[in-house]
N, C-alpha and C positions, 0 to 999 in steps of 0.2 A: 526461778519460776516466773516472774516479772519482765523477766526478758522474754521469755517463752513467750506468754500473752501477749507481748507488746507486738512480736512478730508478726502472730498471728491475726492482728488488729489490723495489722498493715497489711496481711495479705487478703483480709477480707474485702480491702479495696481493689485488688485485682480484675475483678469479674466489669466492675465500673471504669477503671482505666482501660480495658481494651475497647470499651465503646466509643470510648472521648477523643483517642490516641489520633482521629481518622479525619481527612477533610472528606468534602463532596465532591472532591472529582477523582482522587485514590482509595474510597472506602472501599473496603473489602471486610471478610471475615477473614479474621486471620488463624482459626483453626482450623477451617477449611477453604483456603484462598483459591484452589481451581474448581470450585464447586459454582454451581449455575444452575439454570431451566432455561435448556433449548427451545424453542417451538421453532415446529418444521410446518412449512406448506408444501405441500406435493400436488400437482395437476395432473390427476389420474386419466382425464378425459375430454376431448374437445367437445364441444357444444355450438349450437349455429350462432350462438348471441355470446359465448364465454366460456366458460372450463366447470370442470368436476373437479374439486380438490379436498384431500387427507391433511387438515392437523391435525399435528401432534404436539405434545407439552408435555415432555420430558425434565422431571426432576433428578439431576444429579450431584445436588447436595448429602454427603452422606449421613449427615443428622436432622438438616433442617425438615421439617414436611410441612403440608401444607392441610392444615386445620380448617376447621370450620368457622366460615358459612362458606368455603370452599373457595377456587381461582375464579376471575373474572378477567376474560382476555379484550383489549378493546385495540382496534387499530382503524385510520383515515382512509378511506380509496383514494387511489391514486387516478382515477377515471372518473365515472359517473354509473360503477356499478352496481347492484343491488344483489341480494341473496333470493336466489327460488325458492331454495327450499334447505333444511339442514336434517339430519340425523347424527343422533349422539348427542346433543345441545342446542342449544336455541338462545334466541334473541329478545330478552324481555322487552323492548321497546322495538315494535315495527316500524313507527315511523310514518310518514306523508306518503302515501303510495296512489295515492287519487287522478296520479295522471296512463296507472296500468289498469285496463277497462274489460279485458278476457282474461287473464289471469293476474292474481294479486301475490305480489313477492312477498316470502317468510319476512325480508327487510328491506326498509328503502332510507336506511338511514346512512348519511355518508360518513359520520364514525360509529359504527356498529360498537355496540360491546356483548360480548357471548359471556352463557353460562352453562355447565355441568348440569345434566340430568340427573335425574336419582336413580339407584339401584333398582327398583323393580320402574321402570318408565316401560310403555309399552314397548309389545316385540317391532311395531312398524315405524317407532320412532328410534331405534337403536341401532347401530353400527359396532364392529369390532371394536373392540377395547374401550369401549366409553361408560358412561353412565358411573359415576364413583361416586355423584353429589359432590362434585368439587374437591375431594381428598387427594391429595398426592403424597405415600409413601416416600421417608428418606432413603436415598437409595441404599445407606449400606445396611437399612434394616430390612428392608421387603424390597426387592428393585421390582417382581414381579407386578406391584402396584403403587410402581413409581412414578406411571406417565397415564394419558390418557386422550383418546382420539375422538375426532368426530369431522362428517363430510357437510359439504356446503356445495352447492350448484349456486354458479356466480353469472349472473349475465348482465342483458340492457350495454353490450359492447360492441354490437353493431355487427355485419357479415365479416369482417376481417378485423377483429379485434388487433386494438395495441396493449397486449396484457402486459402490466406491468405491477411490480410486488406493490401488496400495502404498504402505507407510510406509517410513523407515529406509533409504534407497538408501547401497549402499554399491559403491566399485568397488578393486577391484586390480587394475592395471596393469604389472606381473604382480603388483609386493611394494605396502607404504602407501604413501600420499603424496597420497591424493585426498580430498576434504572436497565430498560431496553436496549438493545443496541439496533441499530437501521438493519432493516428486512432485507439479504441480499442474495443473489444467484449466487448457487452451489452447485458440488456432482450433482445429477441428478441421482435420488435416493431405488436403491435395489432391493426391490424384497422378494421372499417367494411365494410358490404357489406351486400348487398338486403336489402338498408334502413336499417340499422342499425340490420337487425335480424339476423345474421349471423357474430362470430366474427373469422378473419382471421390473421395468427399469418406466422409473418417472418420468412425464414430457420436460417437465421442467422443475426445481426444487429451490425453496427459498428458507434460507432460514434467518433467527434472529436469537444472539443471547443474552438471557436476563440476569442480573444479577444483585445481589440484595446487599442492602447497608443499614444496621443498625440506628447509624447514626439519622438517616433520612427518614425512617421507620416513627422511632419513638426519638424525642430530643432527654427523656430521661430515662436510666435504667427500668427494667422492667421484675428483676429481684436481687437477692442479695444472699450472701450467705455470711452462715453463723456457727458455731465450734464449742462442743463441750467434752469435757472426759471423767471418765470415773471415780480419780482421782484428788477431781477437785472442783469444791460446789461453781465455783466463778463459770459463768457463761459470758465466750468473747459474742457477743449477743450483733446483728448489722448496725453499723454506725445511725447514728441521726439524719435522716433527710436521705437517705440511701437513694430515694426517688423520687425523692420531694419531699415539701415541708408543708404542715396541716396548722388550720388555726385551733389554739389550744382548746378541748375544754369542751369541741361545741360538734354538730354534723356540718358538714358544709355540701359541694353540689356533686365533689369527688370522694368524700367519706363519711361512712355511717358508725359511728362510736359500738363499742362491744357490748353487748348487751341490746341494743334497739332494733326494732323491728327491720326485716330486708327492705328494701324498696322491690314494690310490685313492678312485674314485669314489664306491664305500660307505662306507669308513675312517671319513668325518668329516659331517655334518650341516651345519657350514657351509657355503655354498654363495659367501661373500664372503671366502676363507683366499686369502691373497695373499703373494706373494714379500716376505721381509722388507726395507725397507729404510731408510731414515733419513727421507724424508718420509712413507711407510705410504698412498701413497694408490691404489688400484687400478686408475689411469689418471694416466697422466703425456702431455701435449701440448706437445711441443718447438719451436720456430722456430729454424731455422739461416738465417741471413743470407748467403746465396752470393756474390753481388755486386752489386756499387754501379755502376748508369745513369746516365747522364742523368739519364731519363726515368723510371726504375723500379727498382724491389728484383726482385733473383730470390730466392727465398725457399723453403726445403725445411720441408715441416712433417710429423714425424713423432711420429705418435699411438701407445704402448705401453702395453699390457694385462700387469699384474705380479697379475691374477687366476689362477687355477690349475683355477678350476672354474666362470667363466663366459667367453661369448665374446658378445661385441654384434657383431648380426646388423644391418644397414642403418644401422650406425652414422652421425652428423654430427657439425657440430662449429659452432656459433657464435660468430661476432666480433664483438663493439662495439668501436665507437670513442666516442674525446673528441664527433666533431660526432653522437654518439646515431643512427648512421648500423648498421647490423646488413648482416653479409656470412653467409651459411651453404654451407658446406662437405658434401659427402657422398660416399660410395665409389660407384663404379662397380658392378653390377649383372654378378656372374660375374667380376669381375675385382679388386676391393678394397673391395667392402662389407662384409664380415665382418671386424669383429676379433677373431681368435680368442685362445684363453686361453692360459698361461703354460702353459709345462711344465718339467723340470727343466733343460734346455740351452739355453732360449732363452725371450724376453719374445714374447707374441704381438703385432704389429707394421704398419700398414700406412703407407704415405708418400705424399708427391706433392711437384711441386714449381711452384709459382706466381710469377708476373708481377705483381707491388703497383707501380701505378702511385703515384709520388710526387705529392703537390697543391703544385703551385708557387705557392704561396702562404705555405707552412710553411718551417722550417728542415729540415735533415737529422734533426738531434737529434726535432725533433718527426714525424718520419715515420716515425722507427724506436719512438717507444712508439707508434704508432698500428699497427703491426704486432703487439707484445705485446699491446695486449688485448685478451682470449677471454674 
């Protein structure tokens, strides 16, 4: 039984070793290593000064999504052009525009950053497929609201423009963690129209793909996991320091001891100040081992949020195993997809409890770390 535990101790370090494993110029995920977010420019229209153009920001990561406070797309002109006008999204910063005297552009900033409208935004500020507030669905769970568009009138480029792509793409998804690739001509992109009997083809199509790295994201884990069974009181419970290490004893400026009042929503600018505890990580993922089948494990997996000022909205949870096999988990829609955030009486919390069928082929011993690792 001591071997067992110890096993298991050592595979709780797994979830932290695939973050570590990675430099900055090869990071990848490597449960999902062809996974990305495209964003397409498409120039649906000339203009006397510029173009009419469709992005798009396409998530085709099959787990990851893209949480709240939603994307932020920002990219450099490669000209001296400015935004007329947008629908779908908008430009919180306009920018210096003092030198346009009849008409004033949406933006005159030469690195624009765009944001996501909200779901109900008016009907004359809206465009096909836009307005999500920033959300972008994992693709293998919703691909229907996996991506999300919006148009811009681009000019100030003179009677015979030299259009050429933006430079510099950069994305936030909400926080870092995403690494661009250069903005570059493609087919030009085909879509339809009149129900599909009409097929209508882009002047021009640029795309760029994003692609995300843990390591650049957060420099430490961001949970842990931990392993109990019915058979026996010992919890292999997350190691020490899983995501840091706290000074003993006291709150400091990233944790507030159990029992003490939350910190008010304005009080503090961290937005990551989490319940203090001995592994510090702001997601802890549990397995409790219910009972032993035949033919299967019953299995409670319960997911705690020890954050105090965020809550994951369509949360998931992904499992590897040894045979390189991926199972993915998600809440129910209205009924446990939100994990919401800590507060002072309680860890924000959601559960379930699952059927792991055993492979008769294995030992017990190896079917129970094929349960631990996430």
């Amino acid at each position: 039984m001591a071997l067992f535990f110890s096993r298991l101790r050592s595979l709780a370090l797994m979830l932290i070793a695939l973050i570590t494993v990675c430099t900055l110029s090869d990071c990848f995920d490597p449960l999902d290593p062809n996974g990305n977010i495209t964003v397409t420019f498409d120039i649906k229209q000339w203009t006397r000064d510029g173009y009419v153009a469709r992005v798009t920001i396409q998530n085709y990561y099959q787990y990851r999504h893209v949480d709240k406070s939603g994307w932020k797309l920002g990219w450099t002109w490669a000209n001296n052009e400015i935004i007329w006008s947008m629908s779908g999204a908008f430009a919180p910063t306009q920018g210096n525009c003092s030198s346009f005297k009849f008409q004033t552009p949406h933006s005159c900033q030469k690195s624009p950053v765009i944001a996501d409208l909200v779901p109900n935004a008016l009907p004359e500020n809206r465009t096909d497929d836009c307005c999500h507030g920033g959300l972008l669905a994992a693709w293998a769970i919703n691909p229907s609201k996996s991506f999300s568009s919006f148009e811009m009138m681009v000019g100030n480029l003179g009677a015979n423009p030299n259009v050429r792509a933006p430079l510099n793409l950069t994305l936030m998804a909400p926080g870092p963690g995403y690494t661009c690739g250069l903005v570059e001509d493609t087919d030009p992109t085909v879509s339809s129209d009149i129900g599909g009997k009409r097929q209508v083809q882009a002047y021009r199509t640029w795309k760029s793909t994003c692609t995300y790295s843990s390591f650049v994201a957060n420099q430490a884990p961001l949970c842990c996991v931990s392993l109990s069974t019915f058979y026996n009181p010992k919890i292999t419970s997350c190691p020490n320091c899983s995501c840091g290490c706290r000074e003993a004893d006291r709150n400091t400026v990233s944790c507030i001891r159990e029992g003490y009042p939350a910190p008010r929503s304005d009080s503090l600018d961290n937005d990551e100040i989490v319940q203090c505890t001995d592994h510090m990580c702001p997601v802890r993922v549990h397995w409790h081992v219910m009972k032993n089948y035949f033919t299967h494990w019953k299995v409670k997996l319960a997911i705690s949020n020890y954050n105090y000022k965020r809550n994951y909205l369509n949360w998931n949870l992904l499992k590897g195993t040894l045979a390189d096999e991926v199972a993915l988990f998600w809440g129910i829609e209205y009924y446990n997809n939100q994990l919401v955030n800590a507060d002072k009486d309680q860890l924000g919390a959601v559960s379930t409890q699952i059927l792991l069928k055993k492979d008769e082929e294995k030992s017990q011993d190896q079917n129970l770390r094929g349960i631990k690792e996430d």
